[in-house]
Legacy VTK file of the C-alpha trace (Angstrom):
# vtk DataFile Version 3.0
C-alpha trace
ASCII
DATASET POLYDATA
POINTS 119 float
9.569 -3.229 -11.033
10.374 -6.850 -10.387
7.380 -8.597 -8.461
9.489 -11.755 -7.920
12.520 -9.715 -6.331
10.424 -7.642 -3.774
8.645 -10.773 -2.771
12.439 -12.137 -1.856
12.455 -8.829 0.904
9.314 -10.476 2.424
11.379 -12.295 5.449
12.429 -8.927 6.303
9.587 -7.387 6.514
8.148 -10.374 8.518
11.472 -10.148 10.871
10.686 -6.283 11.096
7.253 -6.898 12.445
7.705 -9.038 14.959
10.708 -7.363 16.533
7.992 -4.493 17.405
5.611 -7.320 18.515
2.969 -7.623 15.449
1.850 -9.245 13.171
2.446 -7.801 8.963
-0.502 -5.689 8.646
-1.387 -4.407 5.095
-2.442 -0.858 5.332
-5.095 0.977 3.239
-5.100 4.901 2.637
-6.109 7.512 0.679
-3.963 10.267 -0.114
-5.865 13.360 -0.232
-4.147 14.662 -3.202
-4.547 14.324 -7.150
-4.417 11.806 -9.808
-1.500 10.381 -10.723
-0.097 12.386 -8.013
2.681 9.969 -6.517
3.842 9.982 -2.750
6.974 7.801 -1.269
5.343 7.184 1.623
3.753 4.353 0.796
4.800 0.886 -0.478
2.188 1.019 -3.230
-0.167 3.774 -4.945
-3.017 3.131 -7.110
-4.014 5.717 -9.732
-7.634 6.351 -11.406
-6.331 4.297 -14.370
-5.950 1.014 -12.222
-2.181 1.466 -12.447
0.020 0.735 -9.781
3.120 2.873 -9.061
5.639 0.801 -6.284
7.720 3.032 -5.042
11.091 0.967 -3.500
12.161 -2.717 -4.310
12.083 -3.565 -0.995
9.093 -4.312 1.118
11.071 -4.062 4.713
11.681 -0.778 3.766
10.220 1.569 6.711
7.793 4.273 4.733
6.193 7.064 6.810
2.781 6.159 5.870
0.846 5.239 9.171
2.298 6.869 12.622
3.801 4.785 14.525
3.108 1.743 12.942
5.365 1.593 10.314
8.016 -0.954 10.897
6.783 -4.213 9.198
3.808 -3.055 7.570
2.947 -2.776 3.774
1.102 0.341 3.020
-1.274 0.790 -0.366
-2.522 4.129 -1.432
-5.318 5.385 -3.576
-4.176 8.721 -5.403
-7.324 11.065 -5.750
-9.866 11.774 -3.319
-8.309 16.174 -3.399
-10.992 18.392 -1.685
-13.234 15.551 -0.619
-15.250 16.188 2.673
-17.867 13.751 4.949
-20.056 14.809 2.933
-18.464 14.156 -1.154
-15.855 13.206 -2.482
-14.264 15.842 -4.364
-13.708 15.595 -8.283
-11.318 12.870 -7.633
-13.089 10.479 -6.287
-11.616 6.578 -6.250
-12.642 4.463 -9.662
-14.339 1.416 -10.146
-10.525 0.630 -11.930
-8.678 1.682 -9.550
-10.348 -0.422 -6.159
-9.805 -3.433 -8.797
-6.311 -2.907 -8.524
-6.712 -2.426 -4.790
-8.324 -6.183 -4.405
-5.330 -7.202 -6.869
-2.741 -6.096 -4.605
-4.101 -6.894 -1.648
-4.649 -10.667 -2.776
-2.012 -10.995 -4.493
0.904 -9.661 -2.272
-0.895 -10.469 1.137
-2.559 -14.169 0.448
-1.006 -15.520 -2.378
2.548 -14.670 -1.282
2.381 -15.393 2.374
2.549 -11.637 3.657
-0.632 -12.009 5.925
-1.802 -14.305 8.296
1.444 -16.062 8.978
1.389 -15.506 12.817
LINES 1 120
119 0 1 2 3 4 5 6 7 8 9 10 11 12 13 14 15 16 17 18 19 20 21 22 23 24 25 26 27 28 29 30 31 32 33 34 35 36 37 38 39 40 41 42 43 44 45 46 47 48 49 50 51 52 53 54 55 56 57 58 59 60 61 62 63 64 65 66 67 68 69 70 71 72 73 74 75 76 77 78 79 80 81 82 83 84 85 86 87 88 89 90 91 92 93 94 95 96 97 98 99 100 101 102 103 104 105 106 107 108 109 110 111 112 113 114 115 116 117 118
């Protein structure tokens, strides 16, 4: 994946967000299922490693990762967390490694990059 050409799709996905009335809105998740188990529906997806899987080379693209808020939004994803309840977190709980790459993304795609706060 080339950083440098999805950060050129970033006036889109500002464009996108305020046709609907919002602001760009970075959206954490979990997704319930395995380790380097990899879902489409979000923008990024960060594995137990620390390794991030992107999963379209274009940010404006509209995943179905948060319902009804979509349009405009960047969504991240830890893989892991299968079987986990209130009360534990299964036997796939998120790493030390991978909320590292969490902060990484976030930072770097949402500050550095001009993705968040630019409303």
């Amino acid at each position: 994946m080339n950083l440098d050409k999805l950060l050129k799709t970033k006036d889109d996905l500002i464009a996108g967000a305020q046709g609907v009335g919002r602001s760009t809105t970075l959206f954490l998740h979990w997704s319930a299922g395995h380790y380097s188990q990899f879902f489409d529906d979000y923008h990024f997806m960060i594995d137990y490693d620390g390794s991030i899987y992107v999963s379209t080379e274009d940010f404006a693209t509209v995943l179905a990762h948060t319902w009804h808020n979509n349009t405009g939004n960047v969504s991240a994803s830890f893989c892991g967390l299968y079987g986990a309840t209130s009360n534990k977190l299964g036997n796939e709980a998120i790493t030390d490694e991978a909320i590292e790459s969490m902060a990484q993304v976030h930072c770097r795609f949402l500050h550095r990059d001009g993705l968040y706060g630019k409303f």
